[in-house]
C-alpha positions in Angstrom: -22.0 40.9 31.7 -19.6 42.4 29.3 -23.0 43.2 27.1 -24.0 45.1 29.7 -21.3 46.9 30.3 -20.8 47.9 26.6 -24.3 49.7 26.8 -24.1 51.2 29.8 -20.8 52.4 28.4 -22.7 53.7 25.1 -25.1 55.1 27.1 -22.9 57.0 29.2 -20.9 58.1 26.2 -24.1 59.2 24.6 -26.2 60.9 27.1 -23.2 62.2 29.7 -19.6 62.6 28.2 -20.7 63.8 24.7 -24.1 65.5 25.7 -24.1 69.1 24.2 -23.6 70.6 27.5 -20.3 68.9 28.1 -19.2 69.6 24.6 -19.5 73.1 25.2 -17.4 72.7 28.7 -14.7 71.3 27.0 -14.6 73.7 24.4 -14.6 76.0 27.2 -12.4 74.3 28.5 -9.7 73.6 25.8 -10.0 77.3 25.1 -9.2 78.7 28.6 -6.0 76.4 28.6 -4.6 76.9 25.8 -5.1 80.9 25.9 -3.7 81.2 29.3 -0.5 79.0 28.6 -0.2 81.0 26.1 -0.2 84.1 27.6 1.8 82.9 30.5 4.6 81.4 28.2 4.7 84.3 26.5 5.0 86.7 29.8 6.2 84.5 32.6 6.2 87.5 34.9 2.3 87.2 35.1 3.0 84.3 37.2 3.1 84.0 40.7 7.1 84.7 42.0 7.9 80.9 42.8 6.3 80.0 39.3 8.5 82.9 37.7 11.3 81.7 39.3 10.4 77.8 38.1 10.1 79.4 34.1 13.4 80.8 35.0 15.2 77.5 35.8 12.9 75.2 33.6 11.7 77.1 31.3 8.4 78.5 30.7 6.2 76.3 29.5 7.0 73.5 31.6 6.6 76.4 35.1 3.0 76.8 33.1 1.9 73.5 32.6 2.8 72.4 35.9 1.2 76.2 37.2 -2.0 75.1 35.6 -2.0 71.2 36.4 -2.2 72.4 40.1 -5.2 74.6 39.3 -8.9 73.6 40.3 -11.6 74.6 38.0 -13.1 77.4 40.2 -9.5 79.1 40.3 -8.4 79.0 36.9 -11.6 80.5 36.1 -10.7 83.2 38.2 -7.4 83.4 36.1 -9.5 83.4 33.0 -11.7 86.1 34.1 -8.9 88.5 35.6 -6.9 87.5 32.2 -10.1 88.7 30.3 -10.0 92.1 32.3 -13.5 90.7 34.1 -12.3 91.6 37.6 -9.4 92.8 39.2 -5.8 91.3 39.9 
């Protein structure tokens, strides 16, 4: 069993998690994060009030990670783009 289980592993590995298409959504990925916390950390009023008011009391870059940890993939794309000046705030 554990044979199996290492290639279907392998497999998985191979042809899913590192496929080319997943390497470029977690470059995407990585890149949207970081850029954003960036940004955010760097101008916490960008945030929403009771995430400004977080930065204030916890500092900013704790109020951003926790800001993005509660972020699904469809809205912080929607941050991305408004941050890129793609649509409006």
């Amino acid at each position: 069993m554990e044979a199996r289980r290492k290639v279907a592993k392998a497999y998985l590995y191979r042809s899913l998690y590192e496929s080319p298409t997943m390497v470029a959504e977690h470059t995407h990925a990585r890149e949207v994060i970081e850029r954003l916390f960036s940004a955010w950390v760097a101008d916490p009023a960008l945030l929403p009030e009771d995430h400004q008011l977080r930065a204030q009391q916890e500092g900013a870059p704790r109020a951003v990670a926790d800001y993005l940890a509660g972020m699904t993939d469809g809205y912080i794309e929607q941050a991305w783009r408004r941050h890129l000046g793609l649509v409006g705030a």
